[in-house]
RORO-674950 format. One line per field, with one value per residue (C-alpha): residue number from 0; z, x, y. Coordinates in nm, 2 decimals. Each point is the difference from the previous one (the first is absolute). Layout:
residues N
n	c(NUM,...)
Z	c(Z,...)
X	c(X,...)
Y	c(Y,...)
***
This chain:
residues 436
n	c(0,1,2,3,4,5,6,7,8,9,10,11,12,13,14,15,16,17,18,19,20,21,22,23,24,25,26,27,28,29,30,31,32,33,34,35,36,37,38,39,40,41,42,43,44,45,46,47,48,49,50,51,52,53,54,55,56,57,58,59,60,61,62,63,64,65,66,67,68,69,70,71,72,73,74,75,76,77,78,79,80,81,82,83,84,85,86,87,88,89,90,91,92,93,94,95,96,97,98,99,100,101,102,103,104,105,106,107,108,109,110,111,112,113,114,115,116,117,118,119,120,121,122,123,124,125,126,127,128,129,130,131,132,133,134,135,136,137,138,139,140,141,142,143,144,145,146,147,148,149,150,151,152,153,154,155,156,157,158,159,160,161,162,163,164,165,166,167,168,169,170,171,172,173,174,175,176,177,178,179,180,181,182,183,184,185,186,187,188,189,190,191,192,193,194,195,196,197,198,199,200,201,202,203,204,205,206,207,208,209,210,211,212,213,214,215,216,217,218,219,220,221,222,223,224,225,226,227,228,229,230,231,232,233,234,235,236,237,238,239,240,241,242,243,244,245,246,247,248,249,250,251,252,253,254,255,256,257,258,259,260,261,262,263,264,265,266,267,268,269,270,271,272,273,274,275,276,277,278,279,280,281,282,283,284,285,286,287,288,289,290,291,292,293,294,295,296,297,298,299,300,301,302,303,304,305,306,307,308,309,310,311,312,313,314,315,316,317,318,319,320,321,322,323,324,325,326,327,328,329,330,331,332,333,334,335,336,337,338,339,340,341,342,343,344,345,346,347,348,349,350,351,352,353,354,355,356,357,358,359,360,361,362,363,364,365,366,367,368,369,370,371,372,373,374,375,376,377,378,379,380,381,382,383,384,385,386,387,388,389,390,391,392,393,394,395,396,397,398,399,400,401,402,403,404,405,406,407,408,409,410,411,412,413,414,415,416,417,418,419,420,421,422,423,424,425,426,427,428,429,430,431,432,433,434,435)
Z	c(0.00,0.06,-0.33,-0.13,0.20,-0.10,-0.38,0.04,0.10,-0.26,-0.29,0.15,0.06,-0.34,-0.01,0.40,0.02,0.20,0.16,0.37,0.08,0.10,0.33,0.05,-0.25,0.04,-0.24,0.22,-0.03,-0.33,-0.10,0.20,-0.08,-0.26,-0.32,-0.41,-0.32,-0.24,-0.23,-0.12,-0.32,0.02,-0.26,0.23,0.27,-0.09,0.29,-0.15,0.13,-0.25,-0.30,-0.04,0.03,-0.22,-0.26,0.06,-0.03,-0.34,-0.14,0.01,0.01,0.22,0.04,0.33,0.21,0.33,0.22,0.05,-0.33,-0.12,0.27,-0.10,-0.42,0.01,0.30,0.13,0.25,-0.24,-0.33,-0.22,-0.14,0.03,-0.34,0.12,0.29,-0.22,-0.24,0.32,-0.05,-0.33,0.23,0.21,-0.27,-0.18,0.26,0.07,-0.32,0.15,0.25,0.26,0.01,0.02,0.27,0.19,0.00,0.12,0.31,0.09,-0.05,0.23,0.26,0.01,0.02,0.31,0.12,0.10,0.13,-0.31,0.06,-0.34,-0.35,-0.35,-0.28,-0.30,-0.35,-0.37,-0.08,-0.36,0.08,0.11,-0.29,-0.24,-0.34,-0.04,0.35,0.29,-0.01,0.21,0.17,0.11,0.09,0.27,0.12,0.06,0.21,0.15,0.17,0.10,0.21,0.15,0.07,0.22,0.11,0.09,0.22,0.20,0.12,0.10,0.22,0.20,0.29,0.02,-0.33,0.07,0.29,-0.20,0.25,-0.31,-0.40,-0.21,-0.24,-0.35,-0.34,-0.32,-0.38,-0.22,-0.37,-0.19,-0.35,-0.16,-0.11,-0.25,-0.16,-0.29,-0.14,0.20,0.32,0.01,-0.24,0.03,-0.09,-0.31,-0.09,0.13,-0.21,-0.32,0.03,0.01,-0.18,-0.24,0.28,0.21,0.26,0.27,-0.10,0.03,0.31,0.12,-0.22,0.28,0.30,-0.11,-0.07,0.31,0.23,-0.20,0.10,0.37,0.07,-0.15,0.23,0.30,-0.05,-0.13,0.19,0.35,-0.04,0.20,-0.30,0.12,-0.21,-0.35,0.00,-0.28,0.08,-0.24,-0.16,0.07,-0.19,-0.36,0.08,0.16,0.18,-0.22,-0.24,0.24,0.07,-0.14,0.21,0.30,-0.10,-0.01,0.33,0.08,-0.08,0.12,0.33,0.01,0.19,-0.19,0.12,-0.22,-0.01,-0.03,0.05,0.07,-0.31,-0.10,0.14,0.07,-0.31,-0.02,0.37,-0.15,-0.24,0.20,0.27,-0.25,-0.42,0.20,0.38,0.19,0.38,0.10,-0.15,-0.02,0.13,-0.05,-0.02,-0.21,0.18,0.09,-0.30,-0.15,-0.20,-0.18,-0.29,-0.35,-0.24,-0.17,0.26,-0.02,0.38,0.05,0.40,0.09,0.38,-0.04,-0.18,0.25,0.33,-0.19,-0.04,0.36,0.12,-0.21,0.12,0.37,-0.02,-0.16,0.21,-0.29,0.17,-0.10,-0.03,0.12,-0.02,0.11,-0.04,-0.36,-0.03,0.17,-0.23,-0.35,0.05,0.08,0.14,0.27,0.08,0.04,0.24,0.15,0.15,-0.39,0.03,-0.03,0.30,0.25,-0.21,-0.02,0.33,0.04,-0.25,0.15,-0.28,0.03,0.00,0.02,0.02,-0.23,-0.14,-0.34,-0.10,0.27,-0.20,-0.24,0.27,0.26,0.27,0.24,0.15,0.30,-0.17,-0.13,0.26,0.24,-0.30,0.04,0.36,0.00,-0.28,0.07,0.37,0.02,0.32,0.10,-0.12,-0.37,-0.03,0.11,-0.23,-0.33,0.20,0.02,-0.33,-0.18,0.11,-0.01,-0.42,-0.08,-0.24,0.20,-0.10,0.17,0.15,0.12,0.35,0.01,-0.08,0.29,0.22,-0.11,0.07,0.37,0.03,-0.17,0.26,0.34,-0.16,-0.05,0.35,0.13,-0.14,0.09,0.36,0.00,-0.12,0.06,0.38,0.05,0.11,-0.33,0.00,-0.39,-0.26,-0.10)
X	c(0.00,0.29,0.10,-0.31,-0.01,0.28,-0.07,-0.34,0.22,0.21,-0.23,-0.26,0.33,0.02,-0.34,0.06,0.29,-0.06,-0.36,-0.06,-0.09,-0.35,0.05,-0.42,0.13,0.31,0.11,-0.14,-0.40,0.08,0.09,-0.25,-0.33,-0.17,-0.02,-0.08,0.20,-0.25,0.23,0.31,0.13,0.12,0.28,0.13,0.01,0.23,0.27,0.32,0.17,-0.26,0.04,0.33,-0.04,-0.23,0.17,0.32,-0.30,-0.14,0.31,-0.14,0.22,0.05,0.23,0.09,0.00,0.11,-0.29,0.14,0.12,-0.36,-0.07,0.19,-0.04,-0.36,-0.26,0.14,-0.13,-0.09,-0.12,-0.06,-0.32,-0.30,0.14,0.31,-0.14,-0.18,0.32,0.10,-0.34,0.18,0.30,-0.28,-0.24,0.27,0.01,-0.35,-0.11,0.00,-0.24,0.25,0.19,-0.39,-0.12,0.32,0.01,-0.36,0.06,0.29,-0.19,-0.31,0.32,0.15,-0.36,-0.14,0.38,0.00,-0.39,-0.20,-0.31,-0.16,0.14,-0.07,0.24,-0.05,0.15,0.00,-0.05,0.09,0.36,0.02,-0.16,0.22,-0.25,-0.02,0.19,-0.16,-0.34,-0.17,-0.19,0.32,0.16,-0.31,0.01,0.38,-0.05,-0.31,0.21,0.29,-0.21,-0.24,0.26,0.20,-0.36,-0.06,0.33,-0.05,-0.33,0.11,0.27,-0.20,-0.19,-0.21,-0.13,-0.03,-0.21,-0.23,0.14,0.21,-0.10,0.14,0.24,-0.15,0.06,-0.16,0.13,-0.04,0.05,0.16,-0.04,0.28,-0.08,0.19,0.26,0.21,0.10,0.35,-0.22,-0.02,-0.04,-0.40,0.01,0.21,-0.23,-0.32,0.18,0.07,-0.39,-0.14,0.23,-0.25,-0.20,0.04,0.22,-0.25,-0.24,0.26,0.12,-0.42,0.02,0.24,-0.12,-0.38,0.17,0.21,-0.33,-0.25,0.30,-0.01,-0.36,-0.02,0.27,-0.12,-0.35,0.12,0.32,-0.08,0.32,-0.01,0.05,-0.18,0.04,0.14,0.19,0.24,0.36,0.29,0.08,-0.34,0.12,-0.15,-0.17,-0.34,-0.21,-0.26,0.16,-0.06,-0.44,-0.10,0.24,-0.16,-0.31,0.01,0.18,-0.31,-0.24,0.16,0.02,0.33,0.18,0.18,0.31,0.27,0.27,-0.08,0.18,0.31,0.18,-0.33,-0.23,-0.39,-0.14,0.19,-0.15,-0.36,-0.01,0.11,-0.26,-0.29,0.03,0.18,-0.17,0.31,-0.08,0.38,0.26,0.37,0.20,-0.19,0.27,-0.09,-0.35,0.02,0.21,-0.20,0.29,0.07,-0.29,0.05,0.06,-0.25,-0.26,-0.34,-0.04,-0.07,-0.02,0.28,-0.06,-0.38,0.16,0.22,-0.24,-0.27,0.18,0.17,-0.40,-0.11,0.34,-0.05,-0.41,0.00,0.35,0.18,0.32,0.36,0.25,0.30,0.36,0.25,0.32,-0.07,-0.11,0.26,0.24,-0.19,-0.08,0.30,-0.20,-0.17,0.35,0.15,-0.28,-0.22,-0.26,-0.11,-0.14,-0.35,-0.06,-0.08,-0.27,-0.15,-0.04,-0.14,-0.29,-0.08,0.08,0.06,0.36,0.22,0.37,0.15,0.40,-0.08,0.29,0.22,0.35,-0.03,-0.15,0.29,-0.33,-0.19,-0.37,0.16,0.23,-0.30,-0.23,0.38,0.05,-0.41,0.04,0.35,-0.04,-0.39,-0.04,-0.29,-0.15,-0.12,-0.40,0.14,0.23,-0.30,-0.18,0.20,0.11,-0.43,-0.05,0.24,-0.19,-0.34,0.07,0.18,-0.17,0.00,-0.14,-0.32,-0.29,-0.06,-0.10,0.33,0.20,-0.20,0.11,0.36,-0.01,-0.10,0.32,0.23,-0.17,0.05,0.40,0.04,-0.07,0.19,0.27,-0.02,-0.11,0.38,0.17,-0.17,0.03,-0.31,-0.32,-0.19,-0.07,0.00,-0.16,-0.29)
Y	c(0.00,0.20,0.00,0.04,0.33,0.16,-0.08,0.13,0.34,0.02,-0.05,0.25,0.20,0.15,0.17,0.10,0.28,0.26,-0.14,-0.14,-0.34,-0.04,-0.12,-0.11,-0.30,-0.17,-0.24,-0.32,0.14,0.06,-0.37,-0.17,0.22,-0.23,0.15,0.03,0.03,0.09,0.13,-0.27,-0.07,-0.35,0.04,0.32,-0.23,-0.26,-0.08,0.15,-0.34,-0.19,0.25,-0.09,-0.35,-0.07,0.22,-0.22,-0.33,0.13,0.16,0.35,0.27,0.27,0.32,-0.19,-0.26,0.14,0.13,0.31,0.05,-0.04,0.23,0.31,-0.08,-0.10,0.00,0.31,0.25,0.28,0.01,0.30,-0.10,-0.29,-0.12,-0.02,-0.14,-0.28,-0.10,-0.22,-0.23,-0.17,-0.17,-0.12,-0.07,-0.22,-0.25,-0.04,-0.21,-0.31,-0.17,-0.14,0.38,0.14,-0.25,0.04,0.43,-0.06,-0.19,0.26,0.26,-0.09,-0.17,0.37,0.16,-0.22,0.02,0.39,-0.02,0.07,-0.26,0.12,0.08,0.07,-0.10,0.13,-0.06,-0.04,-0.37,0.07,0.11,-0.35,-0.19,-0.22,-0.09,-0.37,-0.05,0.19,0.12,0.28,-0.24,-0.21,0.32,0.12,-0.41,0.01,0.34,-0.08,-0.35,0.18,0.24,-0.26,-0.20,0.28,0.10,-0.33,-0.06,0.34,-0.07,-0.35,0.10,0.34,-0.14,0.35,-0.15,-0.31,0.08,0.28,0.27,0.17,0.05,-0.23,0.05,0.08,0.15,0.10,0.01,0.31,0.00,0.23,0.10,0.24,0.35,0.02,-0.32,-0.10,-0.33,0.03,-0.01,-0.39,-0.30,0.06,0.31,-0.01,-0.33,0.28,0.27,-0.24,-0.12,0.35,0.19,0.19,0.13,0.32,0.01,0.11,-0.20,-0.34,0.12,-0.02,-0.35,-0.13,0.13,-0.16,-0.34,0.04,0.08,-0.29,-0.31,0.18,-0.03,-0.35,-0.15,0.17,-0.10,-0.36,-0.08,0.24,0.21,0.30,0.22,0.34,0.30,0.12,0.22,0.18,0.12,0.11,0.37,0.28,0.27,-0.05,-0.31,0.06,-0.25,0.06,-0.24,-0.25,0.08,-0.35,-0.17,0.18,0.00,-0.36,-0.04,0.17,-0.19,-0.27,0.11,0.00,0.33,0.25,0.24,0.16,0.17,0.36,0.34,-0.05,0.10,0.21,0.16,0.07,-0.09,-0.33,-0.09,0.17,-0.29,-0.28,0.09,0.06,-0.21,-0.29,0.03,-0.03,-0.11,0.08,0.26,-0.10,0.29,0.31,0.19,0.26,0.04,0.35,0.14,0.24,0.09,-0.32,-0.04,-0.09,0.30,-0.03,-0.06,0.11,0.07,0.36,-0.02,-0.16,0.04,-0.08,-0.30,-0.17,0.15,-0.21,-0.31,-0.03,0.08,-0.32,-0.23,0.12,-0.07,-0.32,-0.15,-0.07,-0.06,0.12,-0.23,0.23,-0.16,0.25,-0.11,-0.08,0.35,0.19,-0.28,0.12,0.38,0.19,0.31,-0.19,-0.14,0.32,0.09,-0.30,0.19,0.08,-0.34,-0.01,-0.23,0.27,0.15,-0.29,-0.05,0.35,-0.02,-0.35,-0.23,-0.36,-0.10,-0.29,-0.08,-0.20,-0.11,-0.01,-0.19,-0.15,-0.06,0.29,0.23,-0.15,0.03,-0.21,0.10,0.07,0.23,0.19,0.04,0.13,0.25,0.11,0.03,0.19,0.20,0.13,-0.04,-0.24,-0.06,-0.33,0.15,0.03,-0.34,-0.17,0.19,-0.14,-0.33,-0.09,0.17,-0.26,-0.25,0.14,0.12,-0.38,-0.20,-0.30,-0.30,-0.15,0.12,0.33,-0.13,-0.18,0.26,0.20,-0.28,0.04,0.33,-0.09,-0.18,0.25,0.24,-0.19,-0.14,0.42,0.13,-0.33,0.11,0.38,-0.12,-0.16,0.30,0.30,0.18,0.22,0.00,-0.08,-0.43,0.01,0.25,-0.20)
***
């Protein structure tokens, strides 16, 4: 635990100069609170250890293979842009085409989750990165995840006694899909088979192609199979490539009853989060970033009102609890501005006007983050009392898409409740028995 400490320290260290240590949590509370991830990539979240092995396994190549080599040249601590920021995912992506490597990152992923207290997750990622025509199909690639995490899931709740007396939540998880905004055919072997298939069509209207196929082959194997999948989502390069391409996909999910939440705002702004909330019904926002920025609209937008514009649609998030994904050290890592000054980070004003709001990593290896790491830099950097973690602690289990019954998640919520003040009853010395 020691060690775990003083790692937690250094990463948050680099977003932390200058700011006090919020003493109300100390690193202990913060591990052992039970809490969400409802925002992961899985192929950001590879063990670096396990990147370079398999690389080595499949003959992939990489600029190195020494840890903190790889460190300095490739998953750094800074990048000067999201697209910089997302040239990482094709070392990661590379490795990732085969079911064994897929079921194996899986079952580390949900280990290093449940490891650091995190009793529910979200993983989330593009199945057709992943695909090999003729060798690996999207539905192999979503069974090969889906064992990996059960099986991690599985061991975790058969070693807790809480759990195993129904005095504690189990652990759980839920898959989200991703469609890409915006690909070409050097993206994977799918998607120069897609591109080769559908190459006298539009561009927008293939990328909408994919995302619809992507979505149809989801709903079948969750509805046939029971796999957890709960959401579509689509991830990849905003600017330029609206979600509007992707409104049958959504609309579908829709009417499927399956949940939607995309990525939105966060390297564009209000109009790009207008859309996501109202053509494709987005229950969940990933990032947010550029909520507020009533500065940062197309050129050629017709929006007269600016203000009236972005008021209006933080009224209609905050009213119907869409909740915001925020990840913070990926922002501060893609936007230099809010680097240079952290308290430019939205987070705070979300807070203020009430929104709903969760914590999440993002991407644990190309992020270098843990959710312990993000909810020490929240607490730090904004000053949260113990009123607004367990404000966005409860919220991130509260907006999750988690499978089953609404009663049962209701009872899950009990347990996550009485496991939270347990907890804070061990660690915190005041008067107050718990917030709840």
């Amino acid at each position: 635990y020691n060690e775990y400490k003083s790692y937690l320290r250094i990463m948050a260290s680099r977003f932390l100069k200058g700011i006090e240590t919020n003493k109300a949590f100390p690193d202990e509370l913060i591990r052992l609170i039970p809490k969400t991830d409802l925002h992961c990539h899985l192929d950001g979240s590879l063990r670096l250890s396990t990147l370079i092995e398999l690389s080595k396994e499949q003959g992939k190549e990489l600029p190195s293979y020494d840890e903190a080599e790889l460190r300095k040249e490739v998953f750094k601590d800074f990048y000067n842009s999201l697209d910089e920021y997302l040239k990482t995912f094709a070392f990661l992506s590379a490795v990732l085409q085969d079911k064994n490597a897929l079921e194996r990152v899986s079952f580390e992923f949900a280990e290093d989750c449940y490891s650091e207290g995190v009793r529910y997750f979200e993983v989330r990622f593009a199945p057709h990165l992943h695909v090999i025509p003729g060798e690996l199909s999207v539905e192999e690639v979503l069974i090969a995840v889906n064992k990996g995490l059960q099986r991690a899931t599985d061991i975790f709740n058969g070693i807790d006694e809480d759990v195993q007396n129904g005095v504690a939540p189990e652990y759980k998880y839920g898959i989200i899909v991703c469609g890409m905004r915006y690909f070409n055919e050097h993206f994977s072997p799918f998607y120069k088979h897609f591109c080769e298939m559908f190459k006298f069509e539009k561009k927008k209207k293939m990328y909408g192609i994919a995302t619809l196929q992507l979505v149809k082959v989801a709903v079948h194997l969750r509805d046939t199979l029971g796999i957890p999948i709960v959401a579509l989502d689509i991830a990849g390069s905003e600017n330029g490539f609206p979600a509007i391409d992707h409104a049958e996909a959504f609309q579908y999910a829709h009417a499927h009853h399956m949940n939607k939440t995309i990525h939105a705002g966060e390297a564009y702004g209000p109009e790009s989060i207008f859309q996501a909330v109202t053509t494709c019904y987005a229950e969940r926002i990933g990032h947010g970033l550029k909520m507020f920025a009533k500065d940062f609209f197309h050129p050629e937008t017709p929006v007269v009102d600016k203000e009236k514009y972005v008021d209006d649609i933080i009224r209609f998030i905050a009213n119907r609890r869409i909740c915001i994904e925020v990840c913070l050290s990926s922002n501060f890592q893609t936007d230099p501005k809010i680097r240079e000054n952290v308290q430019l980070h939205p987070l705070k004003q979300f807070l203020e006007e009430k929104m709903s709001v969760s914590l999440n990593t993002d991407n644990r290896l190309v992020t270098n983050t843990t959710m312990c790491d993000e909810i020490r830099l929240a607490v730090d950097i904004y000053e949260l009392n113990k009123d607004e973690l367990w404000d966005i602690i409860s919220t991130g289990f509260k907006r999750s898409f988690m499978p089953g019954s609404y009663a049962d998640k209701r009872k899950y919520l009990s347990k996550m409740k009485a496991l939270y003040n347990k907890v804070l009853a061990m660690h915190v010395n005041d008067k107050q028995e718990g917030i709840i």
